[in-house]
N, CA, C and O atoms as a Maestro MAE file, in Angstrom:
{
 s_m_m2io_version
 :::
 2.0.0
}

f_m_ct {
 s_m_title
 :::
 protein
 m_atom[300] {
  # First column is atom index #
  i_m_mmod_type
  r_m_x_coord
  r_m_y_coord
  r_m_z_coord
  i_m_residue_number
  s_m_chain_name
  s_m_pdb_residue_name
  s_m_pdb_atom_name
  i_m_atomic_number
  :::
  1 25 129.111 -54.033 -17.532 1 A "UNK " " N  " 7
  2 3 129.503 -55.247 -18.214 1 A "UNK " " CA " 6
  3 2 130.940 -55.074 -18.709 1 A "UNK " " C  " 6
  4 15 131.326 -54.043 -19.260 1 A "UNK " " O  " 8
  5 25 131.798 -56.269 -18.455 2 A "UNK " " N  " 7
  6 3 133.150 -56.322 -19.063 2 A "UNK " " CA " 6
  7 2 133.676 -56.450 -20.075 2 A "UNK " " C  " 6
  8 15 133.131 -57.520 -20.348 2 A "UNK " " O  " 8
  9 25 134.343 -56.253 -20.964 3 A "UNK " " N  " 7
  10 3 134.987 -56.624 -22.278 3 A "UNK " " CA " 6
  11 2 134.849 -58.260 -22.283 3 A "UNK " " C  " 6
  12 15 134.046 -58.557 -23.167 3 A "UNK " " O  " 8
  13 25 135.260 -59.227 -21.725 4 A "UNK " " N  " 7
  14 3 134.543 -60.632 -22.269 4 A "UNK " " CA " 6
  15 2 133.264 -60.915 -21.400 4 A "UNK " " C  " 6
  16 15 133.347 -62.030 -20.885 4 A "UNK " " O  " 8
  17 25 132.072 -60.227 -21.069 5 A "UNK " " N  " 7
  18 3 130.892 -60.540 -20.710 5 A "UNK " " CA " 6
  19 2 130.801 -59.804 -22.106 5 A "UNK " " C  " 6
  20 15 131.083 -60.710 -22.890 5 A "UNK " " O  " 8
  21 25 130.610 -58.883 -22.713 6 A "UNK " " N  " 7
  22 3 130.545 -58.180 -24.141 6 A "UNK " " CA " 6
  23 2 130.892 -59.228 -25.823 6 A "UNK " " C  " 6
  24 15 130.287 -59.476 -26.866 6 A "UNK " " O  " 8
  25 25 132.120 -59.526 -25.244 7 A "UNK " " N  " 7
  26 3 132.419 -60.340 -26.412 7 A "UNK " " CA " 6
  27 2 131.812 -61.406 -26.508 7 A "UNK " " C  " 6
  28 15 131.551 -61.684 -27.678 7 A "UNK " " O  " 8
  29 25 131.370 -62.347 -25.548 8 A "UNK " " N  " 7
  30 3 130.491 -63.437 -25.120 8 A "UNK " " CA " 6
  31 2 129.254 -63.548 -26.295 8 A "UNK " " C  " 6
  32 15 129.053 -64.227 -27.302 8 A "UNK " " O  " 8
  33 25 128.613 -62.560 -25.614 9 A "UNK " " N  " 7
  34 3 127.234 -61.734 -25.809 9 A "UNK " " CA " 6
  35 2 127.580 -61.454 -27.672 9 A "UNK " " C  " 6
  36 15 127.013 -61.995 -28.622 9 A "UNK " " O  " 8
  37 25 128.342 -60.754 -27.682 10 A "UNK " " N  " 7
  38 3 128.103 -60.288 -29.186 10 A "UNK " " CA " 6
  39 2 128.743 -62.005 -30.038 10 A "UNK " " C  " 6
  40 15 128.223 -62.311 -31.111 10 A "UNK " " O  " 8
  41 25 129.322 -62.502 -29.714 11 A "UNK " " N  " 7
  42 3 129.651 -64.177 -30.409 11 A "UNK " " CA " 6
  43 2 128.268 -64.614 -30.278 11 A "UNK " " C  " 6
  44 15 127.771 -65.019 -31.329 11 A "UNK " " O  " 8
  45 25 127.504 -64.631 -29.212 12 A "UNK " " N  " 7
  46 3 126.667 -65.822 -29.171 12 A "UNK " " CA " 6
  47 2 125.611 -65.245 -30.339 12 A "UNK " " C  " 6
  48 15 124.980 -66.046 -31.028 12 A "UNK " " O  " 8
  49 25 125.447 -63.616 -30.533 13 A "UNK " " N  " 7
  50 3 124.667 -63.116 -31.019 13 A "UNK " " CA " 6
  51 2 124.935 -63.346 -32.817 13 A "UNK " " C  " 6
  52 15 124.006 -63.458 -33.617 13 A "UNK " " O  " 8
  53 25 126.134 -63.375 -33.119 14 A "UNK " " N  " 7
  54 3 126.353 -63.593 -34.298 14 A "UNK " " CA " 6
  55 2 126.173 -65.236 -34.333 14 A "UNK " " C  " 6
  56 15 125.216 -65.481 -35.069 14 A "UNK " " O  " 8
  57 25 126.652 -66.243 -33.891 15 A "UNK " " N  " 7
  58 3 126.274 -67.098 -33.905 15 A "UNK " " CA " 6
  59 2 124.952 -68.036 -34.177 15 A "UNK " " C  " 6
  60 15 124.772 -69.129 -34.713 15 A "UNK " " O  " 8
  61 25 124.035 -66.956 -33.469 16 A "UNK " " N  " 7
  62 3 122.788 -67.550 -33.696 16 A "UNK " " CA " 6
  63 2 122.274 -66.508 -34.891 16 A "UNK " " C  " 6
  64 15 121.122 -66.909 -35.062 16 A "UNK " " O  " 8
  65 25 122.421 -65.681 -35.581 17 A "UNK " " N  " 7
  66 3 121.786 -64.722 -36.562 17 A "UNK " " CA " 6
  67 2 122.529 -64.452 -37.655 17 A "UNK " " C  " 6
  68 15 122.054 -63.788 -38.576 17 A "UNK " " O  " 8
  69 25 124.295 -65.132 -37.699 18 A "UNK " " N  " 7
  70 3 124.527 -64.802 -39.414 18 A "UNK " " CA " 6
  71 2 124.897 -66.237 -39.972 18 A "UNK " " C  " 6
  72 15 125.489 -66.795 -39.049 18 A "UNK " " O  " 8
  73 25 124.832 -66.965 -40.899 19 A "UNK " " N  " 7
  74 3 125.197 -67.468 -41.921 19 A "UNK " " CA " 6
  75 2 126.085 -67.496 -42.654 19 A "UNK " " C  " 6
  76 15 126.911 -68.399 -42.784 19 A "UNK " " O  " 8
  77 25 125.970 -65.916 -43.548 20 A "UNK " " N  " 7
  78 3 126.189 -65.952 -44.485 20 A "UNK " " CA " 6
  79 2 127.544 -64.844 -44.349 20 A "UNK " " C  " 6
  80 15 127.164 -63.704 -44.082 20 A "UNK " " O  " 8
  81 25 128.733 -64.963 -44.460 21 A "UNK " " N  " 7
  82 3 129.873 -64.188 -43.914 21 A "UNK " " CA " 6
  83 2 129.733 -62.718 -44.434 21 A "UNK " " C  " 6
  84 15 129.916 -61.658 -43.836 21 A "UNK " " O  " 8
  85 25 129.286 -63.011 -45.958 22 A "UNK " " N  " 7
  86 3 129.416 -61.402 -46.571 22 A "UNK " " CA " 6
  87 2 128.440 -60.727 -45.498 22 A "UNK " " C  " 6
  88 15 128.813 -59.755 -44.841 22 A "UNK " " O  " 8
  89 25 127.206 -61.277 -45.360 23 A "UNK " " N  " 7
  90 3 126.016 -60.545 -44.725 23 A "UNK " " CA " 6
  91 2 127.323 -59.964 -43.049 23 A "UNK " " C  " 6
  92 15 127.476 -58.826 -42.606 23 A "UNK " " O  " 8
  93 25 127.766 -60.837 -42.729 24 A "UNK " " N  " 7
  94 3 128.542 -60.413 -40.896 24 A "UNK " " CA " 6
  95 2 129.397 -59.889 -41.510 24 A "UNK " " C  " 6
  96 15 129.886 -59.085 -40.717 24 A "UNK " " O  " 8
  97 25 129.918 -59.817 -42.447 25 A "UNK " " N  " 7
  98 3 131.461 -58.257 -43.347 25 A "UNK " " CA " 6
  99 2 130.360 -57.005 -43.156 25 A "UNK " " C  " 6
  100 15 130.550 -56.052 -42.400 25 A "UNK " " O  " 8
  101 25 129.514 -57.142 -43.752 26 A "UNK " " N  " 7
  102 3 128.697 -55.727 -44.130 26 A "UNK " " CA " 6
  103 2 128.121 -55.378 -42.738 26 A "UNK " " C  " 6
  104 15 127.956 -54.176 -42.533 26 A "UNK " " O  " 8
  105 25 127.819 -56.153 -41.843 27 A "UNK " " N  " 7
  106 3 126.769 -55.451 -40.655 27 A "UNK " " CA " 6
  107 2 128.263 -55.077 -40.016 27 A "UNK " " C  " 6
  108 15 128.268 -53.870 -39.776 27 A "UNK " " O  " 8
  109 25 129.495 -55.680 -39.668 28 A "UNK " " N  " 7
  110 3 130.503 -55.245 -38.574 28 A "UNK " " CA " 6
  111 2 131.160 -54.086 -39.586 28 A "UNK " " C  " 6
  112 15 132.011 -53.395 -39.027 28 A "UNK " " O  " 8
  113 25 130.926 -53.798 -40.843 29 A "UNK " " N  " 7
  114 3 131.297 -52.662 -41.758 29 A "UNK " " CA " 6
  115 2 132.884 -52.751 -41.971 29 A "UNK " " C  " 6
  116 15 133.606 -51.795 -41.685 29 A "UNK " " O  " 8
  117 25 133.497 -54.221 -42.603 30 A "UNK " " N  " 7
  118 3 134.686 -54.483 -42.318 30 A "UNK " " CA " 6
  119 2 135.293 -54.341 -43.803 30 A "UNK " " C  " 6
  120 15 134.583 -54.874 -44.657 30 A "UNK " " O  " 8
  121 25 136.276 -53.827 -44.202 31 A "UNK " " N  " 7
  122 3 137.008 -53.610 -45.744 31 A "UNK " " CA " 6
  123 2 138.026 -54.370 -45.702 31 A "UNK " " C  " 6
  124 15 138.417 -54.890 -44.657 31 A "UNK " " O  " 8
  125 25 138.774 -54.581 -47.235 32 A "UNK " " N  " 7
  126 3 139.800 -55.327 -47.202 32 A "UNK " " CA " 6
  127 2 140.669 -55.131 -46.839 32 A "UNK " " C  " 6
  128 15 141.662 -55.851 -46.940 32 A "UNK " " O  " 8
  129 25 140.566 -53.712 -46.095 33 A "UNK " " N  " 7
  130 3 142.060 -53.132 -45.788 33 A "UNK " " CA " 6
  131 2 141.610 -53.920 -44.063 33 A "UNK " " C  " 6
  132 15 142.453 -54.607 -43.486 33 A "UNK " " O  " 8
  133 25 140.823 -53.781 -43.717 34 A "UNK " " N  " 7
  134 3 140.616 -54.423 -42.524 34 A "UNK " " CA " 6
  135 2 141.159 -55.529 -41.746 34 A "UNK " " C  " 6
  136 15 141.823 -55.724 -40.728 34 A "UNK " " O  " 8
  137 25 140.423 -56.334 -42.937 35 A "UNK " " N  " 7
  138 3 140.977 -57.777 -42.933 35 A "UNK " " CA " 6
  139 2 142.527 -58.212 -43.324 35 A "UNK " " C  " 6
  140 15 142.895 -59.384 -43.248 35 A "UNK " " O  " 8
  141 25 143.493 -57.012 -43.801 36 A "UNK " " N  " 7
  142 3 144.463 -57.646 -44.297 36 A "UNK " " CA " 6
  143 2 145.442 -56.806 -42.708 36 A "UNK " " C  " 6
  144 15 146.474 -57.275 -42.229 36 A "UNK " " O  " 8
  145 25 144.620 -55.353 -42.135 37 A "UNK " " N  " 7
  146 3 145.456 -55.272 -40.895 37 A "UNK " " CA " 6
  147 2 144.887 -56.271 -39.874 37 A "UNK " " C  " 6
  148 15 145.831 -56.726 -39.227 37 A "UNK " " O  " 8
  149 25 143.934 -56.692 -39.550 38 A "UNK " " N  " 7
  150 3 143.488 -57.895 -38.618 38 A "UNK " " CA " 6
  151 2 143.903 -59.140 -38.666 38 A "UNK " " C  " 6
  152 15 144.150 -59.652 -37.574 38 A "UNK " " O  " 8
  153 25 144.087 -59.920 -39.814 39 A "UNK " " N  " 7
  154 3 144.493 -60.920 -39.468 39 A "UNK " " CA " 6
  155 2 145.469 -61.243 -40.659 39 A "UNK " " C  " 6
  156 15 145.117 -61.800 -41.699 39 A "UNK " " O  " 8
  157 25 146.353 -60.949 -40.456 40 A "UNK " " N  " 7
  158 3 147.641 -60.718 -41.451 40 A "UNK " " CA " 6
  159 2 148.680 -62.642 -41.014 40 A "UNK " " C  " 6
  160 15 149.657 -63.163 -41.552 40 A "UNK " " O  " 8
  161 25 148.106 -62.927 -40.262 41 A "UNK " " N  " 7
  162 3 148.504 -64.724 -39.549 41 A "UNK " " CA " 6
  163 2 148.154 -65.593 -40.418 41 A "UNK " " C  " 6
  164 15 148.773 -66.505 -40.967 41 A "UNK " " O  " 8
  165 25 146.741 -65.100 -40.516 42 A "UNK " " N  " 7
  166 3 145.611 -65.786 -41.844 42 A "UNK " " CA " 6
  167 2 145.864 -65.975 -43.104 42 A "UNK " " C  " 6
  168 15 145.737 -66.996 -43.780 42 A "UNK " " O  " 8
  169 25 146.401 -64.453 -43.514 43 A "UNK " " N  " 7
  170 3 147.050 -64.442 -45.286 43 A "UNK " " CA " 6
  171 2 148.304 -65.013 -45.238 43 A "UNK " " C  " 6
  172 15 148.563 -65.570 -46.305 43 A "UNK " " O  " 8
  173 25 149.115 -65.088 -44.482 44 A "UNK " " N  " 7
  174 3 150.589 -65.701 -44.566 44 A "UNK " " CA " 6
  175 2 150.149 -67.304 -44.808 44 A "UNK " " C  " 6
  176 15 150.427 -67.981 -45.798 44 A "UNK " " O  " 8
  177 25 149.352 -67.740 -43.578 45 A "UNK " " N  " 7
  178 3 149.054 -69.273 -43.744 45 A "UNK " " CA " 6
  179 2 148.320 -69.565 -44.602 45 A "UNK " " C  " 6
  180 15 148.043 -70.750 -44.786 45 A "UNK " " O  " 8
  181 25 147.636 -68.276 -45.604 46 A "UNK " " N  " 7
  182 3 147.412 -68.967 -46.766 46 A "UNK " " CA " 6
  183 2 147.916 -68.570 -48.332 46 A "UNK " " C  " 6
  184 15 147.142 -68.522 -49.287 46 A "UNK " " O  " 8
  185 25 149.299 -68.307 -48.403 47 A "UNK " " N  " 7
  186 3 149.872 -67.577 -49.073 47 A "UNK " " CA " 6
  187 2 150.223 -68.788 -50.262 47 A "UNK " " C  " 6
  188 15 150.750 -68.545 -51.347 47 A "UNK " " O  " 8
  189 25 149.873 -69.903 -49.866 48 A "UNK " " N  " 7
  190 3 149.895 -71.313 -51.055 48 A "UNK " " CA " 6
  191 2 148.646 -71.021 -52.177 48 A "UNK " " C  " 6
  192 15 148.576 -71.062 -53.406 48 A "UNK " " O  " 8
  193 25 147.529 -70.647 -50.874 49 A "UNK " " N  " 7
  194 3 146.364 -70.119 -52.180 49 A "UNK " " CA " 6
  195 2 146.089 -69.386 -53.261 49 A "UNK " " C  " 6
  196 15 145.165 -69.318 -54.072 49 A "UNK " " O  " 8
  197 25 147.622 -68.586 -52.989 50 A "UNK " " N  " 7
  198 3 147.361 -67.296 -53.963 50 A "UNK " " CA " 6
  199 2 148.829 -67.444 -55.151 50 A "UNK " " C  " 6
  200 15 149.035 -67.200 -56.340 50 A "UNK " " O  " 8
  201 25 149.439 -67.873 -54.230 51 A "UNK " " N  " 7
  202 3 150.873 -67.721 -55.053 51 A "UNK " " CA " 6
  203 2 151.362 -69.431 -55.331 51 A "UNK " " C  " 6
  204 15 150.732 -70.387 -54.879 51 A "UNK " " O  " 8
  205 25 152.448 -69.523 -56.060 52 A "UNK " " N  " 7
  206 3 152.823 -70.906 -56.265 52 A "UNK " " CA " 6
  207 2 154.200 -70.997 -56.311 52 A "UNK " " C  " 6
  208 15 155.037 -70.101 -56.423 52 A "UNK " " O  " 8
  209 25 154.338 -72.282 -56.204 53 A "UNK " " N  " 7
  210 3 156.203 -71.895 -55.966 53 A "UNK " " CA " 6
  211 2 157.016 -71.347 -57.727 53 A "UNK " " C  " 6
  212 15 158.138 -70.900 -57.966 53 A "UNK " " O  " 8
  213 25 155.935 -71.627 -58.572 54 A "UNK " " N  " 7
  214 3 156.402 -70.746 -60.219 54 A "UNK " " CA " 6
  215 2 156.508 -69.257 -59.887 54 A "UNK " " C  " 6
  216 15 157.169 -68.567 -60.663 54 A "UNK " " O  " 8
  217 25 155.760 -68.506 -58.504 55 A "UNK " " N  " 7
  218 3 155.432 -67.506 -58.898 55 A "UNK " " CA " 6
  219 2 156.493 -66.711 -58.058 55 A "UNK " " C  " 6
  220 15 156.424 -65.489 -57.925 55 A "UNK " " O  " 8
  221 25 157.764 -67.706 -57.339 56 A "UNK " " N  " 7
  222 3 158.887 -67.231 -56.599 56 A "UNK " " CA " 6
  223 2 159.923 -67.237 -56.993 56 A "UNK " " C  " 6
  224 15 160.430 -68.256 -57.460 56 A "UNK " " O  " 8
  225 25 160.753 -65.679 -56.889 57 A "UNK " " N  " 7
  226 3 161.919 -65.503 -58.304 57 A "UNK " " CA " 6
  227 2 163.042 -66.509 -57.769 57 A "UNK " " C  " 6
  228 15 163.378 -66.494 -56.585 57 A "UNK " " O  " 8
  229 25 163.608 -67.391 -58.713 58 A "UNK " " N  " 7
  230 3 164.551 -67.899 -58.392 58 A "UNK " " CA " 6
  231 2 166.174 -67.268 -58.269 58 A "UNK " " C  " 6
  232 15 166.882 -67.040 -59.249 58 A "UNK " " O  " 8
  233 25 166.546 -67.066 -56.955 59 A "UNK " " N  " 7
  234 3 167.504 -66.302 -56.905 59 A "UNK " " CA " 6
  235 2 168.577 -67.123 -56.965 59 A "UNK " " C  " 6
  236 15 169.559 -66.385 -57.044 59 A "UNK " " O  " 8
  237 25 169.077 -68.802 -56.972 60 A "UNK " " N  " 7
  238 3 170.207 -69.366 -56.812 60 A "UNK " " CA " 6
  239 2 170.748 -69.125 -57.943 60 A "UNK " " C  " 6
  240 15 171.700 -69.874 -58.160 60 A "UNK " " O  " 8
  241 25 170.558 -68.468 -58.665 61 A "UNK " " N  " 7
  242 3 171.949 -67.958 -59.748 61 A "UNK " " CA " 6
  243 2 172.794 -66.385 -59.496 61 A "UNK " " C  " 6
  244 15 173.573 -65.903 -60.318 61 A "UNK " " O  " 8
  245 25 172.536 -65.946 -58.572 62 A "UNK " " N  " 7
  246 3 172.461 -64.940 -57.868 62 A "UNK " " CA " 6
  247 2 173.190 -64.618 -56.774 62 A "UNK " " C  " 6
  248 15 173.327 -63.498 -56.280 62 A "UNK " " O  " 8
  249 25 173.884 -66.159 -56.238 63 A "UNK " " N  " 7
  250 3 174.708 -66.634 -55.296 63 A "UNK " " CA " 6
  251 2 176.374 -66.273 -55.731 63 A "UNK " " C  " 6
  252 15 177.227 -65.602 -55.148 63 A "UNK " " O  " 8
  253 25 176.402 -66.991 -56.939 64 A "UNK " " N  " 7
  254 3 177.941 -66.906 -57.622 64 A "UNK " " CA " 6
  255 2 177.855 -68.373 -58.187 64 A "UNK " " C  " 6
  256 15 177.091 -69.259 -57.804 64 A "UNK " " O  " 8
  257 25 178.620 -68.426 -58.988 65 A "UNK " " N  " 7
  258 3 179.125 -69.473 -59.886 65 A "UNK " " CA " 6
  259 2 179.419 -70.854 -58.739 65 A "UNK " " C  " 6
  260 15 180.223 -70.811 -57.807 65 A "UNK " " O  " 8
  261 25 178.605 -71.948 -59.073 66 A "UNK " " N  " 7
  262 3 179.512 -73.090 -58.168 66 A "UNK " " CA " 6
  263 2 180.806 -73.225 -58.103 66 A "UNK " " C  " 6
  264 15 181.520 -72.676 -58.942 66 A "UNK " " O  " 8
  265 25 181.203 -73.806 -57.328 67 A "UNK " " N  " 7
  266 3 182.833 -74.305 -57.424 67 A "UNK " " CA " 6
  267 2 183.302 -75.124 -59.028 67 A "UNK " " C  " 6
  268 15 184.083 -75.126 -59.980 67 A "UNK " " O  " 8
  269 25 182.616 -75.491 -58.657 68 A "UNK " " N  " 7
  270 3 182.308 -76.745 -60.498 68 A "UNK " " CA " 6
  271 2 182.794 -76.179 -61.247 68 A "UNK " " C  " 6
  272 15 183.666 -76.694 -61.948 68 A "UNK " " O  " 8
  273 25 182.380 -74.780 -61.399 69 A "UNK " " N  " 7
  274 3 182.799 -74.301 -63.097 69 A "UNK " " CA " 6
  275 2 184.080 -73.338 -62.572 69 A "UNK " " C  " 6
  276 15 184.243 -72.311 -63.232 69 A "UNK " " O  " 8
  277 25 184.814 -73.523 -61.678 70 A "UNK " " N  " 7
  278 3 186.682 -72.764 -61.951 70 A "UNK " " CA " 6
  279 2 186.889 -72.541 -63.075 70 A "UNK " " C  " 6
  280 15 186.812 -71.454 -63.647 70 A "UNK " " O  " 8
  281 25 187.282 -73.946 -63.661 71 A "UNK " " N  " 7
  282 3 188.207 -74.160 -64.767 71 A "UNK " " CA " 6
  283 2 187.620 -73.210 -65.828 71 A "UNK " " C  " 6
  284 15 188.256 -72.367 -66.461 71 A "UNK " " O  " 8
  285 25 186.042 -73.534 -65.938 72 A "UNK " " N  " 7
  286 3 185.805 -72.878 -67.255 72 A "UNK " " CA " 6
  287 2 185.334 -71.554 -67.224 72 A "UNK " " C  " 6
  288 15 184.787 -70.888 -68.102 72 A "UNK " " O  " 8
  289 25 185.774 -71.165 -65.546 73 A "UNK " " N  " 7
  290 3 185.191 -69.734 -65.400 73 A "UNK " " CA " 6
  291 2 186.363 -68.758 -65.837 73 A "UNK " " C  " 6
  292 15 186.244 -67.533 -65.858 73 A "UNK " " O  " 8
  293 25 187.572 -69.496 -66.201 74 A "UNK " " N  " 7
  294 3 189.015 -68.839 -65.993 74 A "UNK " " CA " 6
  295 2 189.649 -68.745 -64.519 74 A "UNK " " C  " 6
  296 15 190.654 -68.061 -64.323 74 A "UNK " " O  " 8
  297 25 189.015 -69.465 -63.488 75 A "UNK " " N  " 7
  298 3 190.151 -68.678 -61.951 75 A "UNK " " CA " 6
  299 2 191.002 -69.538 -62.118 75 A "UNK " " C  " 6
  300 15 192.007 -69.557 -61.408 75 A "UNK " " O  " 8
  :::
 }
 m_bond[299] {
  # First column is bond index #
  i_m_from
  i_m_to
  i_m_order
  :::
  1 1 2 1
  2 2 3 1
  3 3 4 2
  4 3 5 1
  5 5 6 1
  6 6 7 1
  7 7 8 2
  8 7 9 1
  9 9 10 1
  10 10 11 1
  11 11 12 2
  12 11 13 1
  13 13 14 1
  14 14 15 1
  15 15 16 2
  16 15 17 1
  17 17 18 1
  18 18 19 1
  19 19 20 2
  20 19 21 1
  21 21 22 1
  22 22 23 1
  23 23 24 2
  24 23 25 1
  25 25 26 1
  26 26 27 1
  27 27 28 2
  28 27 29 1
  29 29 30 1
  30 30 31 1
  31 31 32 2
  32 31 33 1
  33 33 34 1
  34 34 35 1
  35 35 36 2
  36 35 37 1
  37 37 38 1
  38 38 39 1
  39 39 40 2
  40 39 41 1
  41 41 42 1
  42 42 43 1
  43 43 44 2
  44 43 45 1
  45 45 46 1
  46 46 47 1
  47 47 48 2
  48 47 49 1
  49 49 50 1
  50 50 51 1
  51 51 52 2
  52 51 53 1
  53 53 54 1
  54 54 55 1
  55 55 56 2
  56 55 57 1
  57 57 58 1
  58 58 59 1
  59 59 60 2
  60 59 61 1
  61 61 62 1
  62 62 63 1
  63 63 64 2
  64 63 65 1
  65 65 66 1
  66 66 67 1
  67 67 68 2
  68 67 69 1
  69 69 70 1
  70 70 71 1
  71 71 72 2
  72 71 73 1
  73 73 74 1
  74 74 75 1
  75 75 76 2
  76 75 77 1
  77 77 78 1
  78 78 79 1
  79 79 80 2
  80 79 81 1
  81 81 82 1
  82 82 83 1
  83 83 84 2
  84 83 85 1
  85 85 86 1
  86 86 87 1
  87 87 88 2
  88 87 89 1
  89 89 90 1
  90 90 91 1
  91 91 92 2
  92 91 93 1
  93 93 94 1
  94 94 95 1
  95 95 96 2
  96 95 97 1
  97 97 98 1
  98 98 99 1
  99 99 100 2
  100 99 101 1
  101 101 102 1
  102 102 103 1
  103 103 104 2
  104 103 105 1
  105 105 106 1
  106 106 107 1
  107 107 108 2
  108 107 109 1
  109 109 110 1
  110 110 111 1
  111 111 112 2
  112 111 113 1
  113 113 114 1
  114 114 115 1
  115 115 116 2
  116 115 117 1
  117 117 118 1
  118 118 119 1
  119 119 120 2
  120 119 121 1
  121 121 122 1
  122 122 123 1
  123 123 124 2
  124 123 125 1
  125 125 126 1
  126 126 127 1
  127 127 128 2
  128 127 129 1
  129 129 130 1
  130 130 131 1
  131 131 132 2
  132 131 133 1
  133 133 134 1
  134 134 135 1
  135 135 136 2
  136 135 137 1
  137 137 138 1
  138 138 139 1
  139 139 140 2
  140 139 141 1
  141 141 142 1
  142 142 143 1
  143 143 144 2
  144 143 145 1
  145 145 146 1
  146 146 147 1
  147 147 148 2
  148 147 149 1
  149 149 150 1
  150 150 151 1
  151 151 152 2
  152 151 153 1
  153 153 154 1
  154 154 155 1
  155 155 156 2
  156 155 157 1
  157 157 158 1
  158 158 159 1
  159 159 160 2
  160 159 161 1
  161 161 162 1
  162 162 163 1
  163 163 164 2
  164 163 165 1
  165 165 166 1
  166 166 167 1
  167 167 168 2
  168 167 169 1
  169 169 170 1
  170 170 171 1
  171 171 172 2
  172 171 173 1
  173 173 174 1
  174 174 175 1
  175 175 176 2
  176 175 177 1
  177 177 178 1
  178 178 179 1
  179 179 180 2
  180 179 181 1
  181 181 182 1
  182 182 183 1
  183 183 184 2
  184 183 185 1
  185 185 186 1
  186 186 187 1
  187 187 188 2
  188 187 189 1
  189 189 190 1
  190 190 191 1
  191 191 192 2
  192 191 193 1
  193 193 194 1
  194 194 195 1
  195 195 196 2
  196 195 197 1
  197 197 198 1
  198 198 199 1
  199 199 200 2
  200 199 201 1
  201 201 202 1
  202 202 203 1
  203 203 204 2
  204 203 205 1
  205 205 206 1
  206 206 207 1
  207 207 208 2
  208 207 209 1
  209 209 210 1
  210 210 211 1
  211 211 212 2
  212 211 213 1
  213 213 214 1
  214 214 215 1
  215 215 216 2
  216 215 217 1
  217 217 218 1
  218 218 219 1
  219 219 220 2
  220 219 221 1
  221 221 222 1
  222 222 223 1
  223 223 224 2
  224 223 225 1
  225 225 226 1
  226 226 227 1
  227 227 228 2
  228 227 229 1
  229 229 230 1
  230 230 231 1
  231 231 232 2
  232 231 233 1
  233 233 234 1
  234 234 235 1
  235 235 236 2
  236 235 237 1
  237 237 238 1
  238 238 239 1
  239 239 240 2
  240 239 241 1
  241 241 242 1
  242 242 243 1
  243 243 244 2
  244 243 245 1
  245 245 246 1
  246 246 247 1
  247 247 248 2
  248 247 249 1
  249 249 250 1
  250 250 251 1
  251 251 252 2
  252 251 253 1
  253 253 254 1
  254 254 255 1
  255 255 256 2
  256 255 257 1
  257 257 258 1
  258 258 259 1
  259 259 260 2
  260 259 261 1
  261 261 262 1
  262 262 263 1
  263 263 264 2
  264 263 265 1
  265 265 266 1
  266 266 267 1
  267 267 268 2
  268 267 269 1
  269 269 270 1
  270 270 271 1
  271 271 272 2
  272 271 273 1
  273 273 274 1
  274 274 275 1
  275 275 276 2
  276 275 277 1
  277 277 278 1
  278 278 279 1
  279 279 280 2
  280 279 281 1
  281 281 282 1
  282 282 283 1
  283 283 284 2
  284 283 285 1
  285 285 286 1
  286 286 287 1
  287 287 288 2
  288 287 289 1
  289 289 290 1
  290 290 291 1
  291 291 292 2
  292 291 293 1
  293 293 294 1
  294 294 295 1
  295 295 296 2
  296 295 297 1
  297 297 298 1
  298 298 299 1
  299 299 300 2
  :::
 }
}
């Protein structure tokens, strides 16, 4: 049997016998370190869920002084 006659087989098998995700984490014996090297696509596209745009350092002061303030910068 081939790698997708296998994968087939083991989808259809989870398909019809888990539910409940924690229960298919614990039988495929998967950790968080797992899940964060496997599907690292997943946490990026959901990186709104965790973080907020409060929780991103604002660096535009960090740039330099606008043009605006010359005069009162002294140049």
């Amino acid at each position: 049997m081939n790698y997708n006659d296998k994968l087939w087989k083991v989808k259809q098998f989870v398909e019809e016998n888990f539910d409940d995700p924690t229960e298919l984490v614990v039988a495929l014996g998967l950790s968080v370190e797992d899940f964060i090297l496997l599907l690292p696509d997943v946490l990026v596209a959901n990186y709104e869920k965790f973080f907020t745009n409060e929780d991103e350092e604002d660096t535009s002061d960090l740039i330099g002084e606008p043009w605006e303030n010359e005069e009162e910068n002294g140049y």
